[in-house]
C-alpha positions in Angstrom: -104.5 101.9 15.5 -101.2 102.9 17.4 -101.5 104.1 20.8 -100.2 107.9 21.3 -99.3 109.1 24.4 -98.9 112.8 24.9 -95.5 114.0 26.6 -96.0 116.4 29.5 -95.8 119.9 28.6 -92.5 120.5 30.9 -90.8 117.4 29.1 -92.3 118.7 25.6 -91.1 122.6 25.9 -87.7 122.0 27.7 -85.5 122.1 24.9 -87.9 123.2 22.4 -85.5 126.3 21.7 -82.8 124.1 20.9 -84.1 121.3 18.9 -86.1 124.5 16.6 -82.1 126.4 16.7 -80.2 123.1 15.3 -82.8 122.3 13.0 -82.9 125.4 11.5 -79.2 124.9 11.2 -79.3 121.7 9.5 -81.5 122.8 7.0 -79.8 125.8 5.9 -76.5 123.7 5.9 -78.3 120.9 3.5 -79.9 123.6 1.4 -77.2 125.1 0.6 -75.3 121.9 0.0 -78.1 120.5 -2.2 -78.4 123.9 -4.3 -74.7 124.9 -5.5 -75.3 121.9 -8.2 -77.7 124.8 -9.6 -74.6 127.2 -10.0 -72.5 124.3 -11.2 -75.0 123.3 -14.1 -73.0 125.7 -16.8 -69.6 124.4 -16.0 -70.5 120.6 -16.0 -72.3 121.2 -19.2 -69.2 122.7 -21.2 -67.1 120.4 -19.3 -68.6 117.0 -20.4 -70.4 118.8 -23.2 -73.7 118.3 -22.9 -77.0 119.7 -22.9 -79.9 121.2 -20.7 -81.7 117.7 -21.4 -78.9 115.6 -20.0 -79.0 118.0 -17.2 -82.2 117.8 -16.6 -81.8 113.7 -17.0 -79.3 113.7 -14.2 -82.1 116.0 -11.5 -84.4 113.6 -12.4 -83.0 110.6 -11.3 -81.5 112.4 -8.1 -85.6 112.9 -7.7 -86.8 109.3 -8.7 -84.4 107.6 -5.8 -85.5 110.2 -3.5 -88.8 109.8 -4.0 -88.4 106.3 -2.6 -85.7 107.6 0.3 -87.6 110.0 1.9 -90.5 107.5 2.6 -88.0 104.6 3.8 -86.4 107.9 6.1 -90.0 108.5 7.4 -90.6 105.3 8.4 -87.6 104.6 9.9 -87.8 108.1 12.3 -90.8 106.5 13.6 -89.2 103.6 14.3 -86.0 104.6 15.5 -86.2 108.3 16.2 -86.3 111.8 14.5 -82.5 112.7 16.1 -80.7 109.5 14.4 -82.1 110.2 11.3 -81.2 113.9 10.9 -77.9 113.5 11.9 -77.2 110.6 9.9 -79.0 112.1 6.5 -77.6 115.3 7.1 -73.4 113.9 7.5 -74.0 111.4 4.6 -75.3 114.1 2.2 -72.5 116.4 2.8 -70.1 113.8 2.0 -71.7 112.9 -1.3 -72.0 116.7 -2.4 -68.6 116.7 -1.3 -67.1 114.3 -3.5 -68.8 115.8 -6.3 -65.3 118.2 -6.5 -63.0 115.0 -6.7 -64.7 112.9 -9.8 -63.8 113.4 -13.6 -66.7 111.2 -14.9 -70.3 111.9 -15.3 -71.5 108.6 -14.7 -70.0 109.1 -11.2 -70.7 112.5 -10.7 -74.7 112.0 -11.7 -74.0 108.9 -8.8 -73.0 111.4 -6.1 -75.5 113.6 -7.1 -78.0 110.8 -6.5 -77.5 109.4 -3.7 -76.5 113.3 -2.0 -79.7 114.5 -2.9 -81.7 111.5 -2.0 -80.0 111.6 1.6 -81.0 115.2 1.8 -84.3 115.0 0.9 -84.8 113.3 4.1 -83.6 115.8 6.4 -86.2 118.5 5.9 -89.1 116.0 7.0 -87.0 114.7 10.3 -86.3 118.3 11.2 -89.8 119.7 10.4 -91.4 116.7 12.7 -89.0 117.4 15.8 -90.1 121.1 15.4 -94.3 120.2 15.7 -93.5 118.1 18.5 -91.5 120.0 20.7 -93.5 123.3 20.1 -96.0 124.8 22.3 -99.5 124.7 20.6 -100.0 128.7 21.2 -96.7 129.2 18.3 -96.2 125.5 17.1 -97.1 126.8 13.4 -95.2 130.1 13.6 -91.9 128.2 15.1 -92.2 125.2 12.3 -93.1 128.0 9.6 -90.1 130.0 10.4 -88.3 127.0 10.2 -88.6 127.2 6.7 -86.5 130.1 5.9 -83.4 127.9 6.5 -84.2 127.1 2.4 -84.4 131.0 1.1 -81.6 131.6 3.7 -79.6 128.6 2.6 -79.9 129.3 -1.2 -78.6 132.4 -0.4 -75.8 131.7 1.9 -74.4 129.1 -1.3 -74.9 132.1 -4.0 -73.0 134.6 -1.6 -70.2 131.9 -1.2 -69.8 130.3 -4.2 -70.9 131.9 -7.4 -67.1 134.1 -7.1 -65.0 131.0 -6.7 -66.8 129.4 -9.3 -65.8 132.5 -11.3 -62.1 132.2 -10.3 -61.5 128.6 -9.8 -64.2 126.2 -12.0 -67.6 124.4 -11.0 -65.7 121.9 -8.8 -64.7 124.6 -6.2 -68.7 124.8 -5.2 -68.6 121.6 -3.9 -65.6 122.0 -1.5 -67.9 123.9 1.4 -70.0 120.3 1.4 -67.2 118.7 3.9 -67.2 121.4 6.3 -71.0 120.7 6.8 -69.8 117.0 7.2 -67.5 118.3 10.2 -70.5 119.4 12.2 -72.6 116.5 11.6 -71.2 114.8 15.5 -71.4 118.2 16.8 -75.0 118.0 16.0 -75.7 114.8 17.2 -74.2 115.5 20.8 -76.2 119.0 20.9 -79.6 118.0 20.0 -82.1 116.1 22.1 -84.5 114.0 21.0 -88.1 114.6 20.8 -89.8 114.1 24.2 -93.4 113.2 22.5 -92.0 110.6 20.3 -90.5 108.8 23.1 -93.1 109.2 25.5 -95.1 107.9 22.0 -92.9 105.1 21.4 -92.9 103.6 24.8 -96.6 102.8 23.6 -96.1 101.5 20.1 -98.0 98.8 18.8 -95.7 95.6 18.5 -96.8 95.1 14.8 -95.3 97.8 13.9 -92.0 96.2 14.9 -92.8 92.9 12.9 -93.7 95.0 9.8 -91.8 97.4 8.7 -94.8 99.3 6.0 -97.5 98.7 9.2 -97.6 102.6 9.2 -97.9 103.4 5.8 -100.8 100.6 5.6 -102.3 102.3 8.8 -101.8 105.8 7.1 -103.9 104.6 3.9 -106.2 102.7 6.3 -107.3 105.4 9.1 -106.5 108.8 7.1 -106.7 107.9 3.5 -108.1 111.2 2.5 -106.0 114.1 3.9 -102.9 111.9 2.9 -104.2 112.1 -0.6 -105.5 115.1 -0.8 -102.5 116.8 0.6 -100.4 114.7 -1.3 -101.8 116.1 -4.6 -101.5 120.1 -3.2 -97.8 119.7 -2.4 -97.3 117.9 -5.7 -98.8 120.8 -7.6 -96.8 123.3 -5.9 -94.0 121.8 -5.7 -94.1 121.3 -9.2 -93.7 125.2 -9.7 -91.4 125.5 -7.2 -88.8 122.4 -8.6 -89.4 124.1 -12.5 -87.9 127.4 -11.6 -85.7 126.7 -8.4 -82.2 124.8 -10.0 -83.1 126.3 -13.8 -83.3 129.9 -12.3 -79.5 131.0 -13.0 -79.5 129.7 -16.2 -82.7 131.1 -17.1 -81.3 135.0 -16.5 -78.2 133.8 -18.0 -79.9 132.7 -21.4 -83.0 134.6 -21.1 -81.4 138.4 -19.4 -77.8 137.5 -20.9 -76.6 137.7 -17.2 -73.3 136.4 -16.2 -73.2 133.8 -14.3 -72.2 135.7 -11.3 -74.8 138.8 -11.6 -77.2 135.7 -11.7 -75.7 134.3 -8.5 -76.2 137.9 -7.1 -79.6 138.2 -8.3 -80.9 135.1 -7.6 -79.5 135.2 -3.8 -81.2 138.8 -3.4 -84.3 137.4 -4.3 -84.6 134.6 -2.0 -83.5 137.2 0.5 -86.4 139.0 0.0 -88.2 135.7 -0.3 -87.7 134.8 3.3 -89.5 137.1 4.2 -92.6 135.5 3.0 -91.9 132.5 5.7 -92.3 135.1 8.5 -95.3 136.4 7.0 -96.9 133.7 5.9 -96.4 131.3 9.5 -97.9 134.4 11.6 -101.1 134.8 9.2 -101.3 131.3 9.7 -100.9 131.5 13.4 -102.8 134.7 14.3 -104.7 135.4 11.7 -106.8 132.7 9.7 -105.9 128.7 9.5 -103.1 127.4 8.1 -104.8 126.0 5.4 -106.8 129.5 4.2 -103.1 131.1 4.3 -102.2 128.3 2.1 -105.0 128.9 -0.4 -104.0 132.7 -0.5 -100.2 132.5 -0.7 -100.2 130.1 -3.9 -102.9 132.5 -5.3 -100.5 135.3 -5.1 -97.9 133.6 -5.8 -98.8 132.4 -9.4 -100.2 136.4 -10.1 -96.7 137.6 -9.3 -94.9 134.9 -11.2 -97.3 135.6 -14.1 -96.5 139.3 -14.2 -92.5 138.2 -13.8 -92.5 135.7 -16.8 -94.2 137.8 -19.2 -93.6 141.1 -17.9 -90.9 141.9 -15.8 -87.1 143.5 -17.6 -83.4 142.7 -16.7 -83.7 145.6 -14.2 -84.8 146.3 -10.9 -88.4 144.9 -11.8 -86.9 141.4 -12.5 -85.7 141.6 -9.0 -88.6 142.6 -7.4 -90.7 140.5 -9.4 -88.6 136.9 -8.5 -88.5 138.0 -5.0 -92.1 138.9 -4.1 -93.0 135.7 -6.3 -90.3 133.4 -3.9 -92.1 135.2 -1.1 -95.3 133.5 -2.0 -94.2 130.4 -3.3 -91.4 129.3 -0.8 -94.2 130.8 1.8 -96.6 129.1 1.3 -94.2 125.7 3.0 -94.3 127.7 6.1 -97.8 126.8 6.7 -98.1 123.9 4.0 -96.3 121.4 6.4 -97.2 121.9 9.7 -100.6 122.3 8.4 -99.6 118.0 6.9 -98.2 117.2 10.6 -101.3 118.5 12.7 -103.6 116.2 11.0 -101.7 112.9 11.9 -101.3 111.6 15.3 -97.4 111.2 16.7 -96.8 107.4 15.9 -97.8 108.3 12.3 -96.6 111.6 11.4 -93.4 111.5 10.4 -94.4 108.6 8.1 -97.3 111.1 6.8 -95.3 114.3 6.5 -92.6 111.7 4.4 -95.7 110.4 2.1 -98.0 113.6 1.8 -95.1 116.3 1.9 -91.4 115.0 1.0 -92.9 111.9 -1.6 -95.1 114.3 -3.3 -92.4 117.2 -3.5 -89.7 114.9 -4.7 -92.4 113.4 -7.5 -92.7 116.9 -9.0 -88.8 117.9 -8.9 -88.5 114.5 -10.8 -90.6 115.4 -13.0 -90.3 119.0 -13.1 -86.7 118.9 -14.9 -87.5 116.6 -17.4 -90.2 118.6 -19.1 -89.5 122.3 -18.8 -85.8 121.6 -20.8 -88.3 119.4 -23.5 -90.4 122.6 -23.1 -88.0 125.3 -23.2 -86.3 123.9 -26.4 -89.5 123.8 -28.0 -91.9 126.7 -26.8 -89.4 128.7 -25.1 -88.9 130.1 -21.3 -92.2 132.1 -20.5 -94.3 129.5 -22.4 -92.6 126.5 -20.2 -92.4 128.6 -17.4 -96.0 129.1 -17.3 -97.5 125.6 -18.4 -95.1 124.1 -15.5 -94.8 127.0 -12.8 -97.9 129.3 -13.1 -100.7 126.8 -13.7 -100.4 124.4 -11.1 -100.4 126.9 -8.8 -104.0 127.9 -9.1 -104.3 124.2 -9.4 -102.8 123.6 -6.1 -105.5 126.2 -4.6 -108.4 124.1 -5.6 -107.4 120.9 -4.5 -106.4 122.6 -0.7 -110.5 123.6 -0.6 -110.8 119.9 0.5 -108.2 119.4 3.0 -109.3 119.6 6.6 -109.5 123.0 7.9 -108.3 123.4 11.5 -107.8 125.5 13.8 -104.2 126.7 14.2 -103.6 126.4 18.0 -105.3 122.9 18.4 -103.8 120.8 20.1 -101.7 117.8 17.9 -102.4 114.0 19.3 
């Protein structure tokens, strides 16, 4: 076992506000880089001519390299630091998504695509780790659950922005905001501390874990074999419902509702605005209310109900609205207590490593697989069929499998 040493609480709350601030920056920044290739998807297809399934190829194999990133990224933040790797997956990423603007050939362009998304992928587990640590134990789950509306909030800043340039000036023109997000990459690094409890940690590490570079991962499956599986297999099941719908949803009112592309934009950005507010909700039931993993339980429940009703029910009016916004509260929602409900249960030495395995690996997994069957599905059952085989099921799956994981209590204190 690693040794952990606690940070003292002055050290540990000093620049709490700050670290939780940037953080919530950089996500928002890399969420809305990594989702305008969802509002590009029409363009590139007519462009190179191709189909969903080729589309669906090319998210895929962004998904299969990340799955393998985000894993090397935890393990190397508990090695070398949560601050280094946010910075450094957060500027790289933005210049891939970038460059996506300047290439003419899909073999490079799915490349780009690749390697930006695996980058990104990254971030989020960095950024959620320096937000446990640094929060007091009274609000850690509320501050690392609100961190989570940087994704609602950054899908919505990039449908704002984008979807009239696109419009006006073609699918490249959505890539263009990519290098401003590169530009504040140093600023970031000079503003943001690093986490006083991992350095008070690593001062303490074990010296294997210098001379082998998977000792974590063997001490994860080692030491805390269950709750790393079981939450591994919850945040594959909902993410699985979450990666069907999320980069398929403007084409889905544009095929299904015969939007335009642009009343899509605006529809699907109003609906993760009233999404976020499922984050707020959702980390202060967790933090006041009940545990983090009851508010789990209940927020997937909900969440496939409402999709249910929006799938088979809902028309190209104001119910359609409502309906993909209250279901985006539940489902984006339920990450506000799903992840810092993953970090509690692993000690500091570990956790980033953990949150990488049982959170980012298994998410990635089921956005791999996620746009390779609902286009196969689509084509041959149609949308609501696809939709709820590979979005609405594994949602109530996702509630059983959470039964088992270790309940805590919400202000314990985190080794």
């Amino acid at each position: 076992m690693l040794t952990d040493v606690r940070a003292p609480k002055s050290d540990l709350h000093h620049s709490s506000l700050r670290v939780f601030s940037l953080c919530l920056i950089a996500i928002i920044l890399s969420t809305a880089d990594q989702s305008l290739f969802s509002y590009a998807i029409p363009g590139i297809q007519s462009e190179f001519d191709i189909d969903l399934t080729v589309i669906g190829y090319m998210l895929s194999a962004s998904f299969f390299v990340a799955s393998f990133a985000v894993v090397v990224i935890g393990v190397l933040a508990d090695r070398l630091g949560r601050k280094k790797l946010l910075v450094v997956s957060l500027g790289l990423s933005a210049l891939f998504v970038g460059c996506h603007s300047l290439v003419n050939s899909l073999v490079l362009l799915t490349a780009l695509r690749i390697l930006g998304f695996a980058l990104g992928a990254g971030l989020y587990l960095v950024a959620s780790t320096m937000v446990i640590e640094t929060a007091s134990d009274k609000y850690r789950g509320l501050v690392a659950g609100i961190l989570q509306i940087g994704y609602p909030l950054g899908f919505a800043l990039s449908a704002a922005v984008i979807t009239p340039f696109i419009d006006t000036y073609g699918w490249r023109s959505a890539f263009l905001p990519a290098f401003v997000v590169l530009l504040c990459s140093p600023l970031m690094y000079l503003l943001l501390p690093e986490s006083a409890r991992y350095e008070n940690a690593s001062r303490a590490i074990n010296p294997k874990q210098d001379q082998d570079f998977f000792f974590t991962l063997k001490a994860l499956m080692t030491d805390f074999r269950r709750p790393l599986i079981l939450c591994f297999l919850g945040s594959f099941a909902v993410s699985l419902a979450i990666g069907g719908t999320s980069y398929f949803l403007p084409t889905y009112l544009v095929e299904e509702f015969g939007y335009s592309l642009s009343e899509a934009g605006k529809t699907v950005g109003r609906s993760y605005a009233i999404g976020a507010v499922g984050y707020l909700l959702a980390s202060s039931v967790g933090q006041f209310v009940m545990t983090r993993r009851d508010t789990l339980i209940i927020w997937v429940l909900l969440g496939g109900a409402c999709f249910s009703y929006t799938v088979w029910q809902a028309e190209p009016n104001a119910t359609l609205l409502i309906g993909l916004g209250i279901t985006i509260m539940f489902l984006y929602g339920s990450e506000a207590v799903r992840m810092p409900m993953i970090g509690e249960l692993f000690p500091t030495p570990y956790r980033a490593t953990a949150t990488a395995v049982a959170g980012s690996l298994a998410v990635t997994i089921a956005w791999l697989i996620a746009p390779l069957v609902l286009p196969m599905g689509i084509d041959a059952y149609g949308w609501s069929f696809s939709l709820t085989v590979f979005g609405i099921m594994p949602l109530f799956l996702s509630a059983v499998i959470f039964l088992f994981v270790p309940n805590r209590p919400s202000s314990i204190a985190i080794e």
